[in-house]
DSSP file (Angstrom, degrees, kcal/mol; ACC not computed):
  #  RESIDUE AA STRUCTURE BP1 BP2  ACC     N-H-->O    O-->H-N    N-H-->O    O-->H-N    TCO  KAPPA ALPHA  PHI   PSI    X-CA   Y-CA   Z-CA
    1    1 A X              0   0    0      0, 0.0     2,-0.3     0, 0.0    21,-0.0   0.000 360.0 360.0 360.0 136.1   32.3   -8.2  -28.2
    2    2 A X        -     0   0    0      2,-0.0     2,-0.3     0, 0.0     0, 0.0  -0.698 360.0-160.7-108.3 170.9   32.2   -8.8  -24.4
    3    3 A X        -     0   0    0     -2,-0.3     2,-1.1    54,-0.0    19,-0.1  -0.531   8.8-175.8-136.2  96.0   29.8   -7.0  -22.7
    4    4 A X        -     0   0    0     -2,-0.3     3,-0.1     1,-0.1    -2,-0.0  -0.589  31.5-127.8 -86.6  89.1   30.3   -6.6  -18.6
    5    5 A X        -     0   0    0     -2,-1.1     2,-0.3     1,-0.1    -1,-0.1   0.285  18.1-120.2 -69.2 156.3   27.4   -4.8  -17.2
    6    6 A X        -     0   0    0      1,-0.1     2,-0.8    14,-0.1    -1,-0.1  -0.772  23.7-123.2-103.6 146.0   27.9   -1.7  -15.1
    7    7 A X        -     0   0    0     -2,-0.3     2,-0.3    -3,-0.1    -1,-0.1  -0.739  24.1-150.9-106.9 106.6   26.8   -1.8  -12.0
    8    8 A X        -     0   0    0     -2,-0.8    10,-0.0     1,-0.1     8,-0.0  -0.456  13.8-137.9 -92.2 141.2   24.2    1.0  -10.8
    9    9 A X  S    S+     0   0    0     -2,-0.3     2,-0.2     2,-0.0    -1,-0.1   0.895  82.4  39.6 -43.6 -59.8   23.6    2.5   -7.3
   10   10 A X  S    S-     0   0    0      1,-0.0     2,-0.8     0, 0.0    -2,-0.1  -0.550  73.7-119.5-112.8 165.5   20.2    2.5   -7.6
   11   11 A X        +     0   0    0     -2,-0.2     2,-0.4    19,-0.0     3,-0.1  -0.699  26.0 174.9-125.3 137.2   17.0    0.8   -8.8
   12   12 A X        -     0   0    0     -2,-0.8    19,-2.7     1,-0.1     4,-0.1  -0.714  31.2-154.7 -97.2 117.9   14.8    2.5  -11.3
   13   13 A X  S    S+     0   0    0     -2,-0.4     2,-0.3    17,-0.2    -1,-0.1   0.584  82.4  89.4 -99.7   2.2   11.9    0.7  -12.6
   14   14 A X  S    S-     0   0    0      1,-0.1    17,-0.3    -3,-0.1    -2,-0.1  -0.765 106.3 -86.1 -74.1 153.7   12.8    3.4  -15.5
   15   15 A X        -     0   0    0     -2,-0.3     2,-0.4    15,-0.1    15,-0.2   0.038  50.0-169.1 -63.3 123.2   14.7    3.1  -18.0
   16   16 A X  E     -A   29   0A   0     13,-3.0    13,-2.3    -4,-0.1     2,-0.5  -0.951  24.3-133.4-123.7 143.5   18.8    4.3  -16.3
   17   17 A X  E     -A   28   0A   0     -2,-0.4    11,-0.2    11,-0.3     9,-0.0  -0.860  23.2-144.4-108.8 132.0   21.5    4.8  -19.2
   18   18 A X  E     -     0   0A   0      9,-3.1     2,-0.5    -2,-0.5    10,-0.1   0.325  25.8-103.4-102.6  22.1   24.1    2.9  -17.5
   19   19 A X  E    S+     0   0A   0      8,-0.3     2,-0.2     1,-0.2    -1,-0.1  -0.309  89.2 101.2  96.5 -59.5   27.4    4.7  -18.4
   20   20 A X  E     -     0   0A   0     -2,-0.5     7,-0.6     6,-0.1     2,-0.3  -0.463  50.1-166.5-108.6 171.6   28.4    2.1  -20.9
   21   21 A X  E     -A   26   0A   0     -2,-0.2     2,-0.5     5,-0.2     5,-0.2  -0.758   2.1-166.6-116.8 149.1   28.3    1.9  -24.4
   22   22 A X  S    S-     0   0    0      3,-2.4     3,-0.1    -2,-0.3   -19,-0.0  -0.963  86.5  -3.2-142.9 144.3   28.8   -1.3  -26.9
   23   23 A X  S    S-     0   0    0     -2,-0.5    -1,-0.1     1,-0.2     3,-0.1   0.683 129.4 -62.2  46.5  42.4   29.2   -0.6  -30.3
   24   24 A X  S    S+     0   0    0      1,-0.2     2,-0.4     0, 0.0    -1,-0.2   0.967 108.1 111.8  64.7  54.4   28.8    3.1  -29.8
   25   25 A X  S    S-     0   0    0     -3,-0.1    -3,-2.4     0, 0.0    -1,-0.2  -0.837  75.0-106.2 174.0  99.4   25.5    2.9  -28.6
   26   26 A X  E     -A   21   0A   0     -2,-0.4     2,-0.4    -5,-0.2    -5,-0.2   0.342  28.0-140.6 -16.4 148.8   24.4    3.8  -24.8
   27   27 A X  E     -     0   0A   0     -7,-0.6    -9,-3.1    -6,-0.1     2,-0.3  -0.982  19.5-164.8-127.9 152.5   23.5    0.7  -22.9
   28   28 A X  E     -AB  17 118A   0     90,-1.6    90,-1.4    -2,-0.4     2,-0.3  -0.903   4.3-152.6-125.1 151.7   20.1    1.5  -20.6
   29   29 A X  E     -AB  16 117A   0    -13,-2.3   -13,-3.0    -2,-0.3     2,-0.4  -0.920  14.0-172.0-115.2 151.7   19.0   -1.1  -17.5
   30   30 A X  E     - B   0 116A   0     86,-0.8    86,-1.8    -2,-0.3     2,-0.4  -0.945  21.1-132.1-151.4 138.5   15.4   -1.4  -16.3
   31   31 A X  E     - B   0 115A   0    -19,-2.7     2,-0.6    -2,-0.4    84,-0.2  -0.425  13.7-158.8 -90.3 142.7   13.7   -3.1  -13.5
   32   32 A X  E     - B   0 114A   0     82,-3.2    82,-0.7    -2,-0.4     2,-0.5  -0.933  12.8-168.8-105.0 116.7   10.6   -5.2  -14.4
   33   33 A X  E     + B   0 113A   0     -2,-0.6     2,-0.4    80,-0.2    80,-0.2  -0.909   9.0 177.9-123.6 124.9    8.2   -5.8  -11.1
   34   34 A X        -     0   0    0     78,-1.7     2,-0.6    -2,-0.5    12,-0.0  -0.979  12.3-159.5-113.7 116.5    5.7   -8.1  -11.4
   35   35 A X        +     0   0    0     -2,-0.4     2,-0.2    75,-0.1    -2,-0.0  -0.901  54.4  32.4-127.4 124.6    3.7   -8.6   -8.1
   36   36 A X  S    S-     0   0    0     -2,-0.6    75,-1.1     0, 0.0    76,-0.2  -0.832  91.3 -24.0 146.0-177.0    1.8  -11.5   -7.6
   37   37 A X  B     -C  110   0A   0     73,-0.2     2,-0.5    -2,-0.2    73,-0.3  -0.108  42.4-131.0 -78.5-169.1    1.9  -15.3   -8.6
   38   38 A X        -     0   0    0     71,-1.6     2,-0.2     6,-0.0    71,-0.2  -0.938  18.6-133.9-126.9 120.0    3.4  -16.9  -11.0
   39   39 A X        -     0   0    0     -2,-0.5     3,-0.4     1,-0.0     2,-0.3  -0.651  26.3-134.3 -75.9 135.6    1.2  -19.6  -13.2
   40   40 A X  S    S+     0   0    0     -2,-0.2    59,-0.2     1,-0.1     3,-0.1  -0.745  82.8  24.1 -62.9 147.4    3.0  -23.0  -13.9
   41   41 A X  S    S+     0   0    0     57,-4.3     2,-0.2     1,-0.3    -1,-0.1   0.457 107.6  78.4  96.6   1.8    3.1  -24.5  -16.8
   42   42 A X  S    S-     0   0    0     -3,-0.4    56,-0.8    56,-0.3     2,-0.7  -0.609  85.9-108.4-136.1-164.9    2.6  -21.4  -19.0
   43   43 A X  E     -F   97   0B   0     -2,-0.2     2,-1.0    54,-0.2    54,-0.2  -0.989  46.4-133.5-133.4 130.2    5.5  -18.5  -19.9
   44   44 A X  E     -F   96   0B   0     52,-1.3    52,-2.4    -2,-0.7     2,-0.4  -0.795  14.8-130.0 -78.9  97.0    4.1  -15.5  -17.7
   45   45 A X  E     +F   95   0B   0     -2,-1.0     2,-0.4    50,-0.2    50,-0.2  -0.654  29.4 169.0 -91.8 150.5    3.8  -11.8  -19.3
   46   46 A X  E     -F   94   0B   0     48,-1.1    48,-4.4    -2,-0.4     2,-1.0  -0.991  30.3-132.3-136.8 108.3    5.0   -9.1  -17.8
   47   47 A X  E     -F   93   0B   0     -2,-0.4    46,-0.3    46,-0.2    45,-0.0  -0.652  13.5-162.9 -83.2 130.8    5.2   -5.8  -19.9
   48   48 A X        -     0   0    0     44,-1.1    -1,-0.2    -2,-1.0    45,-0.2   0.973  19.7-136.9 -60.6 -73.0    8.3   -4.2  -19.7
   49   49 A X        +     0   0    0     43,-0.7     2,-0.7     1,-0.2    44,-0.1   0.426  54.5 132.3 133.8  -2.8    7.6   -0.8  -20.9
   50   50 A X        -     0   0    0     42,-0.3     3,-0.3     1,-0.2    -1,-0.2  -0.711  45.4-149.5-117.7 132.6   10.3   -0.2  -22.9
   51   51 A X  S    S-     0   0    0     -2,-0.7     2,-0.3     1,-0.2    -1,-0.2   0.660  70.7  -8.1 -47.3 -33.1    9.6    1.3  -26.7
   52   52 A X        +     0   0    0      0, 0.0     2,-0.2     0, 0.0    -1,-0.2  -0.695  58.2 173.3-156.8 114.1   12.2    0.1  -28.8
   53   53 A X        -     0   0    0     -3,-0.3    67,-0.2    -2,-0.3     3,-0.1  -0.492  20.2-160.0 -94.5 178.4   15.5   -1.9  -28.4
   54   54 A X  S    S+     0   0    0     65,-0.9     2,-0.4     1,-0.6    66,-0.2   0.163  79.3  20.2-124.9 -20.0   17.7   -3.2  -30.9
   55   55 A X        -     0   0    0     64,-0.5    64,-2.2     3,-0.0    -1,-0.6  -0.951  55.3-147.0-173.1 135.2   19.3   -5.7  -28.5
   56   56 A X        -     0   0    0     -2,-0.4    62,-0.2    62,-0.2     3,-0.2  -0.925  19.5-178.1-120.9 105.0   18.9   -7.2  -25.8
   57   57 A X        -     0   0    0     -2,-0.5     2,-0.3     1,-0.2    61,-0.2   0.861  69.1  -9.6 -82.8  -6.1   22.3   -7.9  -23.7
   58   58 A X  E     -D  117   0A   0     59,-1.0    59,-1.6    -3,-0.1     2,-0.5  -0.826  56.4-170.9 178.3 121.5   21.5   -9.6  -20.8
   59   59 A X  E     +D  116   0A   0     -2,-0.3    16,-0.6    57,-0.2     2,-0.2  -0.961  30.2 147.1-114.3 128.3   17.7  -10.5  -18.9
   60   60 A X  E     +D  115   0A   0     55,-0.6    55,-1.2    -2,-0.5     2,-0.2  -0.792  13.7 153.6-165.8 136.2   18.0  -12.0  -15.4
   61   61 A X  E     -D  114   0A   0     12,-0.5    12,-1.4    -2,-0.2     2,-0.3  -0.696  33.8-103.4-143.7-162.4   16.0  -12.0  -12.1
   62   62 A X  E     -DE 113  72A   0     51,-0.6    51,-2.0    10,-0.2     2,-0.3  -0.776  22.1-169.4-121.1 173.5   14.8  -13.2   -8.9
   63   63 A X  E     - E   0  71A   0      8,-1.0     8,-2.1    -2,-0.3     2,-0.4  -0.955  26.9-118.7-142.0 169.3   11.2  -14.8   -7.7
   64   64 A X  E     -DE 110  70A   0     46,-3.9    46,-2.1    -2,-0.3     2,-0.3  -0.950  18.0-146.1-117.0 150.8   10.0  -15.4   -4.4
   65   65 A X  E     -D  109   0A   0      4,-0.6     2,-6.6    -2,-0.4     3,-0.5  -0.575  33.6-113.3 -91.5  60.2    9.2  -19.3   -3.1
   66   66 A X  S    S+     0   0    0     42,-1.0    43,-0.1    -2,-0.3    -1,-0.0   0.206 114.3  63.8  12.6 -16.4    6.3  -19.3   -0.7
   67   67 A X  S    S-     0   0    0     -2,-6.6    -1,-0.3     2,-0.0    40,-0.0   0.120 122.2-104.7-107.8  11.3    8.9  -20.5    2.3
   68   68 A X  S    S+     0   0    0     -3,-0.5     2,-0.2     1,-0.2    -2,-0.1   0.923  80.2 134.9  96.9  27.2   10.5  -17.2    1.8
   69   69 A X        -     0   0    0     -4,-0.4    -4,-0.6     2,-0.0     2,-0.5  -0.460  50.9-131.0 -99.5-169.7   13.5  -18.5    0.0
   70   70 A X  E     -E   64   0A   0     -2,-0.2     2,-0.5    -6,-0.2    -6,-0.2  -0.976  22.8-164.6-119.5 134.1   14.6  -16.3   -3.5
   71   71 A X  E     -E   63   0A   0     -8,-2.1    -8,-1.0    -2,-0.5    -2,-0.0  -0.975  18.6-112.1-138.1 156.8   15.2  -18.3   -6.4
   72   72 A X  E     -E   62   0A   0     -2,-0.5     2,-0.4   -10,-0.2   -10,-0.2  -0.022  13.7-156.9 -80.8 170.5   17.0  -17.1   -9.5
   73   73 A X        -     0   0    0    -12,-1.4   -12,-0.5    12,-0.1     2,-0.3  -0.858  19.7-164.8-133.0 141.3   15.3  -16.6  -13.0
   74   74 A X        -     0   0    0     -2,-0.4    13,-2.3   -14,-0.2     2,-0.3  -0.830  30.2-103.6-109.9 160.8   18.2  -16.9  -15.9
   75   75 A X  B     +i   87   0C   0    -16,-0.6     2,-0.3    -2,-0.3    13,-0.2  -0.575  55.2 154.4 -81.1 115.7   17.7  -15.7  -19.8
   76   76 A X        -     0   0    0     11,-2.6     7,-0.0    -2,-0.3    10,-0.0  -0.988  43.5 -96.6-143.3 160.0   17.2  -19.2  -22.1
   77   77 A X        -     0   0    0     -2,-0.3    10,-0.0     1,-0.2    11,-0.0  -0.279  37.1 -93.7 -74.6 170.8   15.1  -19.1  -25.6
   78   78 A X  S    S+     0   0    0      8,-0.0     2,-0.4     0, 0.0    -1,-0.2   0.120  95.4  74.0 -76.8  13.9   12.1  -19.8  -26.1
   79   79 A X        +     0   0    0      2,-0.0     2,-0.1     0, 0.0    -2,-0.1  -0.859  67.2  47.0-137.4 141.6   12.6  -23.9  -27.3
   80   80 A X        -     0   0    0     -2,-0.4     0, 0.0     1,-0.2     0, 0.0  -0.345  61.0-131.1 113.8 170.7   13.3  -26.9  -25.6
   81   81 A X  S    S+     0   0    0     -2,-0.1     2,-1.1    18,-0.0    -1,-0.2   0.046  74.8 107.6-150.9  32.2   11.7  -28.2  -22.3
   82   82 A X        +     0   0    0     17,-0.0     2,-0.4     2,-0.0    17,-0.0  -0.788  65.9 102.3-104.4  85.4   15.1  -29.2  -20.2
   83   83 A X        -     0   0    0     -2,-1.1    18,-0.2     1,-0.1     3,-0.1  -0.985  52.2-176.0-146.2 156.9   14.2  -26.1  -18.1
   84   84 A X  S    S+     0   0    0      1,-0.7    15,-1.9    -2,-0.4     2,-0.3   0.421  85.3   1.2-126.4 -33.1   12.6  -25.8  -14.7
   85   85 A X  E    S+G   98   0B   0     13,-0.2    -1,-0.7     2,-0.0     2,-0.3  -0.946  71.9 177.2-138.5 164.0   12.3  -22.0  -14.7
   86   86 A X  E     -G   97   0B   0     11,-1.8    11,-1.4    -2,-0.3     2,-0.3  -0.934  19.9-148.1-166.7 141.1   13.4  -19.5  -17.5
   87   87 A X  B     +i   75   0C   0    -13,-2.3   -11,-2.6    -2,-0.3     2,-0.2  -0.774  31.3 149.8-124.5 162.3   13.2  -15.8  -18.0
   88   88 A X        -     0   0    0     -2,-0.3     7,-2.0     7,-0.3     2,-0.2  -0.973  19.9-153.7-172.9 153.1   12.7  -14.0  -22.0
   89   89 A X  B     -H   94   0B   0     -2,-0.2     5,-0.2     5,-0.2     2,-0.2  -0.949  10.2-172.7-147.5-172.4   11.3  -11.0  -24.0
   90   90 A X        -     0   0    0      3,-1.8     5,-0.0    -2,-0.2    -2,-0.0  -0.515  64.7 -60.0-134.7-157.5   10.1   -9.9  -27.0
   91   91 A X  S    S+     0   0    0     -2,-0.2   -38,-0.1     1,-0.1   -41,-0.0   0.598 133.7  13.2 -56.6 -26.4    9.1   -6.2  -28.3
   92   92 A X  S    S+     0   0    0      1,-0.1   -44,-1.1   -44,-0.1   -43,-0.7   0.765 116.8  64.9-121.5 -52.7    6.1   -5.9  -25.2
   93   93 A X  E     -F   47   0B   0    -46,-0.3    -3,-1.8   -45,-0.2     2,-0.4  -0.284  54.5-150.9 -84.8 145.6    6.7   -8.7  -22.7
   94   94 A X  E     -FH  46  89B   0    -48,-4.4   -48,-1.1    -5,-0.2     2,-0.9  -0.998  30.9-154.7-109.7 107.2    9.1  -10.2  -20.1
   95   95 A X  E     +F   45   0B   0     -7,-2.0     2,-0.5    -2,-0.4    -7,-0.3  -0.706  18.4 178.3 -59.8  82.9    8.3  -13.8  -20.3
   96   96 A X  E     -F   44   0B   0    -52,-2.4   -52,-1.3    -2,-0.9     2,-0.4  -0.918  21.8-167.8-109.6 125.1    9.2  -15.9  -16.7
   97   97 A X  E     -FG  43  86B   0    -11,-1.4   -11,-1.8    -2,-0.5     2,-0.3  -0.919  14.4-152.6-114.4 157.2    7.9  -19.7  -17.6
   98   98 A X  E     - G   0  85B   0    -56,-0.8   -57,-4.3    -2,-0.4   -56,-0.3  -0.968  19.7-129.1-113.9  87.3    7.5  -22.3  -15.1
   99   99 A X    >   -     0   0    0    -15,-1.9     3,-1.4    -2,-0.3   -57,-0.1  -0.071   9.7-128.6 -55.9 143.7    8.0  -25.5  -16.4
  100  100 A X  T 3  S+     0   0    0      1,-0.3    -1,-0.1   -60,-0.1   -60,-0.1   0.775 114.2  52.9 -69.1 -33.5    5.4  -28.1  -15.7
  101  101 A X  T 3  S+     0   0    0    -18,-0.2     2,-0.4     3,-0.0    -1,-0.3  -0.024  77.5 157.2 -87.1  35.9    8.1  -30.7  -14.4
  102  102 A X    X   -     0   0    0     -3,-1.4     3,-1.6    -4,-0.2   -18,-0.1  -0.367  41.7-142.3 -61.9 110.0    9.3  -27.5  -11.8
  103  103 A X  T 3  S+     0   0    0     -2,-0.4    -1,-0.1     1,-0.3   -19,-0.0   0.834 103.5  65.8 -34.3 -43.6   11.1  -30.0   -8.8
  104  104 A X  T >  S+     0   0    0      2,-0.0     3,-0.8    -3,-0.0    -1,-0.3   0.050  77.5 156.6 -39.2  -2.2    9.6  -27.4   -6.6
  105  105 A X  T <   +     0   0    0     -3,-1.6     3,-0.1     1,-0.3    -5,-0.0  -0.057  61.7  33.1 -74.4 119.7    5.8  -28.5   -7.6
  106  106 A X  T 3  S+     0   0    0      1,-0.5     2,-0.4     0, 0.0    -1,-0.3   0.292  97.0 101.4 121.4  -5.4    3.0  -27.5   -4.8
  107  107 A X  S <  S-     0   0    0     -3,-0.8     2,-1.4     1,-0.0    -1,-0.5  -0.899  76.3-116.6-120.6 153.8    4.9  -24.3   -3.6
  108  108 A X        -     0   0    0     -2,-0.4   -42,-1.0    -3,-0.1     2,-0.4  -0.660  23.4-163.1-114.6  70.7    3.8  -21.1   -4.7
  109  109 A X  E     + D   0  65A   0     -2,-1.4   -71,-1.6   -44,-0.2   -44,-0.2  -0.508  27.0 141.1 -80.5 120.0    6.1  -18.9   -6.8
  110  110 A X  E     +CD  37  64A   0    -46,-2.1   -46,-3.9    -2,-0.4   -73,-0.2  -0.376  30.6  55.0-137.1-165.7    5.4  -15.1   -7.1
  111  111 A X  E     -     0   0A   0    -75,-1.1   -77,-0.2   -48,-0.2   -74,-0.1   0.224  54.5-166.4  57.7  11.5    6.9  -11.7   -7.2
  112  112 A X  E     -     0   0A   0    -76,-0.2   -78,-1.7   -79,-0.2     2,-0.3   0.415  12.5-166.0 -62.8 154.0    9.0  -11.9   -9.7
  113  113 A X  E     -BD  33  62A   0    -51,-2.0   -51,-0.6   -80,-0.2     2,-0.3  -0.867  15.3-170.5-123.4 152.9   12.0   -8.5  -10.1
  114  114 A X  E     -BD  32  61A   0    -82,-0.7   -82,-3.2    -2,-0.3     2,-0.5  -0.835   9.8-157.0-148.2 129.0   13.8   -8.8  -14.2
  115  115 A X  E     -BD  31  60A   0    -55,-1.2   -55,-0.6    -2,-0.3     2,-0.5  -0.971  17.5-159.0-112.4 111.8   16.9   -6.4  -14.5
  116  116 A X  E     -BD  30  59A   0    -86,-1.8   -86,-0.8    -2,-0.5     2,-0.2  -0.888  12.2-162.8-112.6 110.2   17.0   -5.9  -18.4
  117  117 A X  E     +BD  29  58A   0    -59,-1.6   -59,-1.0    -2,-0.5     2,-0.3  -0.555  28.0 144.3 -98.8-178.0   20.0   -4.8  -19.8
  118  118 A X  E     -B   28   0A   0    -90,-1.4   -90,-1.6    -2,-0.2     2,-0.7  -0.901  38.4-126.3 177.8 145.4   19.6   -3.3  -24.0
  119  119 A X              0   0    0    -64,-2.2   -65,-0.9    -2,-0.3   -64,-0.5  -0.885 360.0 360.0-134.6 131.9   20.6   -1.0  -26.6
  120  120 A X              0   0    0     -2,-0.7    -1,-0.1   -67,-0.2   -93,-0.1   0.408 360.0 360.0 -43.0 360.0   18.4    1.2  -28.5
């Protein structure tokens, strides 16, 4: 199965059935807003909101850098420490950790946006 996410006009920090389906089964997107910083050195929760999934296809976001740049968040599991930033959930939370060795160290990372895609 490939899965190519459809790409929606707007953004909803509800839950948007996004037109496609994988395995017969709606796929939904939701935006996750977190505003404020972001702790190093710890995995960051952020509840998500959303009641039930079965699957989660595809977690990814932005953060903001105190000089005003955007820097990307990507989906990696929970294990392993060759990471500098890393974005997750479970059943309540949107995880974004911030790795203790972040190259970035002294600058202020906040704000984080997660576009989460899933089927019920």
């Amino acid at each position: 199965m490939t899965y190519y996410p459809h790409t929606l006009t707007s953004i909803s920090t509800t839950a948007q059935p996004t037109g496609d389906h994988v395995n017969g089964k709606p796929v939904y997107r939701k935006i996750v807003k977190h505003t404020g910083n972001l702790t190093i050195s710890t995995a960051n929760a952020v509840a998500h909101g959303i009641s039930s999934f079965s699957k989660i296809l595809r977690i990814e976001g932005t953060m903001l850098r105190s000089n005003g740049a955007t820097l990307p968040l990507e989906w990696h599991d929970r294990t392993g420490t060759n990471f500098q930033s890393r974005v997750y959930a479970d059943a309540t939370n949107v995880y974004i950790d911030i790795a203790a060795a972040w190259t970035g160290a002294g600058n202020v990372l906040s704000d984080p946006w997660i576009v989460i895609d899933y089927v019920i």
